[in-house]
Phi, psi and omega in degrees: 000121199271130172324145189275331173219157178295139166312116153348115170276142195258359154187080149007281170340298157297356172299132215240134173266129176297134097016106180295024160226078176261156183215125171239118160241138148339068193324345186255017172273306184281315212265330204233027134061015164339309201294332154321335199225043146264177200224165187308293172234047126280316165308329184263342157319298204303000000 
């Protein structure tokens, strides 16, 4: 049930922005090279 007006932030300030190029892969994805012996969508699943 979506609020009828937004909530007050309570230090404003500290509100945190996504960056416009954000990217996360799993570091134990990369480094023990999983992502290799993935197949075309098992990679677009992930």
């Amino acid at each position: 049930m979506p609020l009828k007006k937004p909530l007050p932030l309570v230090v404003p300030n500290l509100v945190r922005k996504m960056p416009n190029s954000f990217a996360w892969i799993d570091p134990q994805l990369r480094i023990r090279q999983f992502l290799v012996d993935f197949d075309t969508e098992e990679f677009a699943f992930y």
